[in-house]
C-alpha positions in Angstrom: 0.0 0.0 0.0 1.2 3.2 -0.9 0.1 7.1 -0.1 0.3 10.0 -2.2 0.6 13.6 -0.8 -1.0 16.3 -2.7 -2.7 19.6 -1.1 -2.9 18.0 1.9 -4.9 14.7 0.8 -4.4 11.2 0.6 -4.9 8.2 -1.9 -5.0 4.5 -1.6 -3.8 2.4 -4.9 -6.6 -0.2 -5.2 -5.5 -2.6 -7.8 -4.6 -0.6 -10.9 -5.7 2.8 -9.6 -5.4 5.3 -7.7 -8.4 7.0 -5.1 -8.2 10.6 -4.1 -9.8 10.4 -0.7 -10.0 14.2 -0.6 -12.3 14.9 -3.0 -14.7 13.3 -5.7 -11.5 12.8 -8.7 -10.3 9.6 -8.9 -6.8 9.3 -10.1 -5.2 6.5 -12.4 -1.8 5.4 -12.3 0.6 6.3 -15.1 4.2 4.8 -15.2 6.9 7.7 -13.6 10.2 8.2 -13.2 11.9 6.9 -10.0 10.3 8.0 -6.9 7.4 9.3 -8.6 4.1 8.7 -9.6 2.5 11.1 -12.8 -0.9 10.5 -12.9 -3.9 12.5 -14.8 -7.2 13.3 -14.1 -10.2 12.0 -15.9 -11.9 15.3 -15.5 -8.7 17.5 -17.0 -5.7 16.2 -19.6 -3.6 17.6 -17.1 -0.3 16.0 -16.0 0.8 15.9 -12.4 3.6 14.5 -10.4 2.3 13.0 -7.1 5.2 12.0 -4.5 4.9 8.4 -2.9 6.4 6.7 -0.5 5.6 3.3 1.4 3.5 3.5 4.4 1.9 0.1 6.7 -0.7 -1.7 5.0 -3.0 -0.6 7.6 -2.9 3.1 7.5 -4.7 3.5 4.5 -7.3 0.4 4.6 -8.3 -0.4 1.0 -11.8 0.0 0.4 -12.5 -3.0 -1.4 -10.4 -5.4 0.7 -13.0 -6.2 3.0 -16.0 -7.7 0.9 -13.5 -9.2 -1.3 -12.1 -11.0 2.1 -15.5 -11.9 3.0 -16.8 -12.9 -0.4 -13.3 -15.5 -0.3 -14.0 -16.7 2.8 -18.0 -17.8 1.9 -17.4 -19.6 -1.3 -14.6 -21.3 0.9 -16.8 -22.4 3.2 -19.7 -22.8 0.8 -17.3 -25.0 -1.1 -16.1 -27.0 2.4 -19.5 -27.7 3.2 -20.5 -29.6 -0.3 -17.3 -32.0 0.1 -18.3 -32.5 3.4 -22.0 -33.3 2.4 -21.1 -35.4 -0.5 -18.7 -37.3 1.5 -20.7 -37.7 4.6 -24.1 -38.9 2.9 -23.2 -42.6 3.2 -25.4 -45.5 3.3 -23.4 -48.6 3.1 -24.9 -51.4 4.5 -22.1 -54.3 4.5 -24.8 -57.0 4.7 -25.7 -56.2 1.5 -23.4 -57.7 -0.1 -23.3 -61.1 2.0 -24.3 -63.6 -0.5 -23.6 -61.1 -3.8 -22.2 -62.9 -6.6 -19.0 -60.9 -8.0 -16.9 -61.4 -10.8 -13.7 -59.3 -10.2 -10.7 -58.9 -12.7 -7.1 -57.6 -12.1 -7.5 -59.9 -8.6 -4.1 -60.7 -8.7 -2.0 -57.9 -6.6 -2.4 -54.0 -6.0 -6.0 -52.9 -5.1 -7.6 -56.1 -7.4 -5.9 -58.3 -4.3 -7.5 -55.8 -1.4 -11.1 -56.1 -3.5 -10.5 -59.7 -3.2 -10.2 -59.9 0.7 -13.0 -57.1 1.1 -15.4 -59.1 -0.5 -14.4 -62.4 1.0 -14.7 -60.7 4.2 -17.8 -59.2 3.7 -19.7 -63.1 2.8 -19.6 -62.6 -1.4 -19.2 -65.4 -3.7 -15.8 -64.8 -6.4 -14.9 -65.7 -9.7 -11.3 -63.8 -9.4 -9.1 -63.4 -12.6 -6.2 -61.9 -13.7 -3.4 -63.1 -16.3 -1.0 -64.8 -13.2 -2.4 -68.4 -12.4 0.2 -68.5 -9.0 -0.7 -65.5 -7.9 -4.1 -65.9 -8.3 -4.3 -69.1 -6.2 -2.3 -67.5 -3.6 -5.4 -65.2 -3.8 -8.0 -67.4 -3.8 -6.5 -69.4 -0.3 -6.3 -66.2 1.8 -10.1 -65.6 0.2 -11.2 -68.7 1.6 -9.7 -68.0 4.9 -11.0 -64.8 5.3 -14.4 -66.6 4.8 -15.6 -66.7 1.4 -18.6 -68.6 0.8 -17.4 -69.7 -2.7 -14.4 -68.9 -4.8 -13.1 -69.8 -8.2 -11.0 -68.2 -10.2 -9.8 -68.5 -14.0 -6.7 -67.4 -15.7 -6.9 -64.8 -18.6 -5.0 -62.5 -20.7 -7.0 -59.5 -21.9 -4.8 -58.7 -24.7 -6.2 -61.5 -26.0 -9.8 -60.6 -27.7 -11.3 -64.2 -27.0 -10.2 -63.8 -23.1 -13.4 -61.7 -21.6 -16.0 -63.8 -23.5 -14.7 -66.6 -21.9 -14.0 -65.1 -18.2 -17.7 -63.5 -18.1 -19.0 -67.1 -19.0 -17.4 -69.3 -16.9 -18.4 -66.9 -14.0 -21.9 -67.3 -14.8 -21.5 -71.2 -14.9 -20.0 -70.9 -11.6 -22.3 -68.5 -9.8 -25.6 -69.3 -11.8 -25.4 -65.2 -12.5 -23.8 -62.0 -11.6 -24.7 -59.2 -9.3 -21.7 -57.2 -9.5 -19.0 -56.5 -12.5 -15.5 -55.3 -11.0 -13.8 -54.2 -13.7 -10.4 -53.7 -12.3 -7.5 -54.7 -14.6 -5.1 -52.9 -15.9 -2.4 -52.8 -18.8 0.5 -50.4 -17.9 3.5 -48.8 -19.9 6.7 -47.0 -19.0 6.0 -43.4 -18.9 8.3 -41.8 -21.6 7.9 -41.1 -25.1 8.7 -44.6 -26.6 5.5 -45.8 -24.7 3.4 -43.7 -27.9 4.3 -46.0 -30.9 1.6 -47.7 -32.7 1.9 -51.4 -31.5 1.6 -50.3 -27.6 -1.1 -47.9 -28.3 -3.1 -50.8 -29.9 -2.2 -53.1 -26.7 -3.0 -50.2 -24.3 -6.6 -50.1 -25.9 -7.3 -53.8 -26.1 -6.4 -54.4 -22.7 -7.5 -51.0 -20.9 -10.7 -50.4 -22.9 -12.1 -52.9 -25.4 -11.7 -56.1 -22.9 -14.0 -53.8 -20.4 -16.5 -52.9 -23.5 -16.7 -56.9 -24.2 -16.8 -58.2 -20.7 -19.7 -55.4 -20.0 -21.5 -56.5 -23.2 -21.4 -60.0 -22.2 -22.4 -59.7 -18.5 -25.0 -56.9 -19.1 -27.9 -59.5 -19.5 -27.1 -61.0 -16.4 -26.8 -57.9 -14.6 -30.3 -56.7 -16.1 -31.7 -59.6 -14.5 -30.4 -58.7 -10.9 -30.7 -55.2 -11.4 -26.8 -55.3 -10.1 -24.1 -53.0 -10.8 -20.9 -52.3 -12.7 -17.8 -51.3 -10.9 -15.4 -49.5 -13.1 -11.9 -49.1 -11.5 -10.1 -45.9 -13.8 -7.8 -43.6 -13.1 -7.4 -39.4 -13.0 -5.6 -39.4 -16.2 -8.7 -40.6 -17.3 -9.9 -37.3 -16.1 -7.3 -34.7 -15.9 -4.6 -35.4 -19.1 -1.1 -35.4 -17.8 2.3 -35.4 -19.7 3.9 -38.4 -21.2 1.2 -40.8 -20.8 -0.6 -40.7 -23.7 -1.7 -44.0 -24.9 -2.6 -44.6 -20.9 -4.3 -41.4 -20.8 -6.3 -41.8 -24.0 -8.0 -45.6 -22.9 -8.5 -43.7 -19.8 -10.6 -41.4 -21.4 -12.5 -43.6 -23.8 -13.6 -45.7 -20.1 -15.1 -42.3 -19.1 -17.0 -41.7 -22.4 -18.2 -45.3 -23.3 -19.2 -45.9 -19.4 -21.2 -42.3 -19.1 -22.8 -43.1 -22.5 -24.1 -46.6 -21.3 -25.2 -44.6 -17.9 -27.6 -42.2 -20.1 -28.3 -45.3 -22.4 -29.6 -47.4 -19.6 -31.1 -44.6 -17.6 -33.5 -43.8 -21.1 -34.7 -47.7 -21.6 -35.4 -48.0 -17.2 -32.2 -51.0 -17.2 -31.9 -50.9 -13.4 -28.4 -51.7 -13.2 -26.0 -48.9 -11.7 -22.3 -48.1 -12.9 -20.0 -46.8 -10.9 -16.9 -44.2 -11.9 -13.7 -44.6 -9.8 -11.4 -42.3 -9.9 -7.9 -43.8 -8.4 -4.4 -42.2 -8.0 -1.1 -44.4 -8.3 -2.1 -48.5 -7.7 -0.3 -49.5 -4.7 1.8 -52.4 -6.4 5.4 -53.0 -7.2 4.5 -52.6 -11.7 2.7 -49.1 -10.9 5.9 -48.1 -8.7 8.5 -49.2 -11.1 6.4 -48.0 -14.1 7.4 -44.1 -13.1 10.2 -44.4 -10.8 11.6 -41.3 -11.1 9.4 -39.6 -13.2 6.3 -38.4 -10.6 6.5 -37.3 -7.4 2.9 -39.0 -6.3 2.7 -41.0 -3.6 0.7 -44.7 -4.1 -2.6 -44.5 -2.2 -3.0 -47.2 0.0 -4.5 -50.7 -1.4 -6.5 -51.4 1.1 -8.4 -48.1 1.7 -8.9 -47.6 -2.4 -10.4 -51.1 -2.1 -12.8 -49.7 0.3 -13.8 -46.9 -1.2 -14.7 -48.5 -4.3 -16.5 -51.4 -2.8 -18.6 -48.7 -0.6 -19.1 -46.8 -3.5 -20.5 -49.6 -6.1 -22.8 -51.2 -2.9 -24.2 -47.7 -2.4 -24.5 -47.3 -6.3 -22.7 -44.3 -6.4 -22.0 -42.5 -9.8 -18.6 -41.9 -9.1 -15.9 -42.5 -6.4 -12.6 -40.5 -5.6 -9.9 -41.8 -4.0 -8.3 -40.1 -2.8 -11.4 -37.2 -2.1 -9.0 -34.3 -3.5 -8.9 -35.5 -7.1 -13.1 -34.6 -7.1 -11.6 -30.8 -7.0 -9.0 -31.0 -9.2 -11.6 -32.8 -11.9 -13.6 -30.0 -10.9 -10.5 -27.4 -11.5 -9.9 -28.8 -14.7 -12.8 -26.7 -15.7 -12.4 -24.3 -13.8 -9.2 -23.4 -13.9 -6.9 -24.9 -16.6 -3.9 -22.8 -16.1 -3.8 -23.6 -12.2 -4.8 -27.4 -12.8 -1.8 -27.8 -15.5 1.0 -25.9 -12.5 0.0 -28.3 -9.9 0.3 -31.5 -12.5 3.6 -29.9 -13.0 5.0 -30.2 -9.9 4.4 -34.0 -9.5 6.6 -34.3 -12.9 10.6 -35.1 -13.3 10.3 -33.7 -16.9 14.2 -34.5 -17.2 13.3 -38.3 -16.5 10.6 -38.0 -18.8 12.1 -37.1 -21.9 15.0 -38.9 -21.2 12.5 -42.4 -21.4 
């Protein structure tokens, strides 16, 4: 803050301008030499060099800083209060899902394994897969310890087009039918520019996107008849785009589309069967970790929590989940505000390590 001495009155500089508190002029600032401020009227063409010199903030107050204070502070605590309603409304019943038939992919490790144990806990029958037979079976004991009524599971590669016909089948001759659809698995690639040729694009997509078009077109009868739900595990770069990730980034974003289009699609014909958006940061699992050592600064979020969250969100038959809750506001400053969204994905980056890749 800044005063001006002229004739005995004072002014205040107010974001660009300049307010004569003696009288009714209002003075704009012009660019002056050192020291010195030249301003001019609006009601003359006159020229004038005003004197300034620093002063405390507080001995001139600004007008305007108050309501804009105040104004700040509401849609702060207008926007606190939403998160906190949003988050708070929560009606998971955990009996609910005692007895659910589940078919759950990528139930191998990361947040798939937590799922796994969730469910078991929780009394739901499994049909687990993912594309590692050992690791599955290690699975599928500690399932049937934690108390899983039934479990089965089926080794599949979803890079291979005949593999979700085949999993979504053999669950329903297992389980007589489906209730839920956890769509979970997940084909990664080194962050980097190499990861963009053509032949790991076109794996990216099979893997990431197709297989959950085809295992949701051949287990969306089934659902239908138990009004049940679909569970899609994504990411935020299927929400926010992010550097050097761009085949991962683009399946990402087909999820989003093709799974909001079946949402209206469904809603229009009265198909009582809910899908369910979640939003996930890093996996917690040794491929994610290795996958961008040294290129992001994000920490993992914590396997068994995520698992939570997304089983509490597709029993409740929530549109969308965010895990963790912050990546709901920086979806929402993606719109918002693009220029701070793009600084604060810039931090998390090693660009150096990047490019390098």
């Amino acid at each position: 803050m800044e005063r001006a001495e002229k004739g005995g009155g004072r002014g205040c500089r107010c974001g660009g301008s300049w307010s004569h508190r003696g009288g009714l002029d209002r003075w704009w600032l012009w660019r002056g030499g050192h020291g010195s401020k030249v301003v001019a009227s609006p009601n003359t063409h006159q020229k004038r060099w005003l004197w300034a010199r620093p002063v405390l903030a507080t001995s001139v107050p600004c007008p305007s800083a108050g309501p804009q204070r105040t104004m700040k502070v509401l849609l702060l605590t207008g926007l606190g209060a939403l998160f906190f309603a949003y988050y708070w409304d929560d009606n998971f019943d955990p009996a609910s899902l005692q007895g659910a038939r589940v078919l759950l992919t990528g139930a191998n490790a990361g947040v798939g394994e937590e799922l796994a144990y969730h469910y078991a806990r929780l009394g739901s029958h499994l049909v687990l897969t993912a594309h590692t037979e050992a690791l599955l079976q290690k699975v599928v004991g500690n399932c049937r310890k934690l108390g899983a009524p039934k479990v089965f599971y089926i080794a599949a590669d979803m890079a291979s087009p005949e593999a979700p016909e085949s999993v979504v089948q053999f669950a329903l001759d297992k389980l007589g039918g489906l209730d839920y659809l956890v769509l979970n698995h997940i084909g990664g690639a080194p962050a980097g520019t190499r990861a963009r040729t053509h032949q790991a694009t076109r794996w990216l997509m099979q893997v990431n996107f197709l297989s959950y078009v085809q295992l949701t077109s051949r287990a969306l009868p089934s659902l239908t008849d138990s009004k049940g739900s679909l569970v899609v595990v994504s990411s935020l770069l299927g929400r926010v785009p992010t550097s050097f990730s761009t085949p991962y980034s683009a399946a990402k974003f087909a999820l989003d589309g093709f799974f909001g289009s079946l949402r209206r699609e469904l809603d229009v014909q009265d198909v009582n069967v809910a899908i369910t958006m979640c939003v996930l940061g890093l996996r917690d699992r040794a491929s994610a970790a290795e996958a961008v050592r040294g290129v992001t600064r994000v920490k993992a979020s914590p396997g068994p929590k995520a698992a939570l969250a997304v089983i509490r969100g597709g029993a409740t038959r929530a549109a969308g989940v965010f895990y963790p809750w912050r990546f709901h506001l920086l979806c929402l400053l993606r719109r918002w505000l693009p220029r701070s969204r793009a600084w604060f994905i810039r931090q998390d980056l090693n660009v150096t390590a990047t490019a390098a890749a």
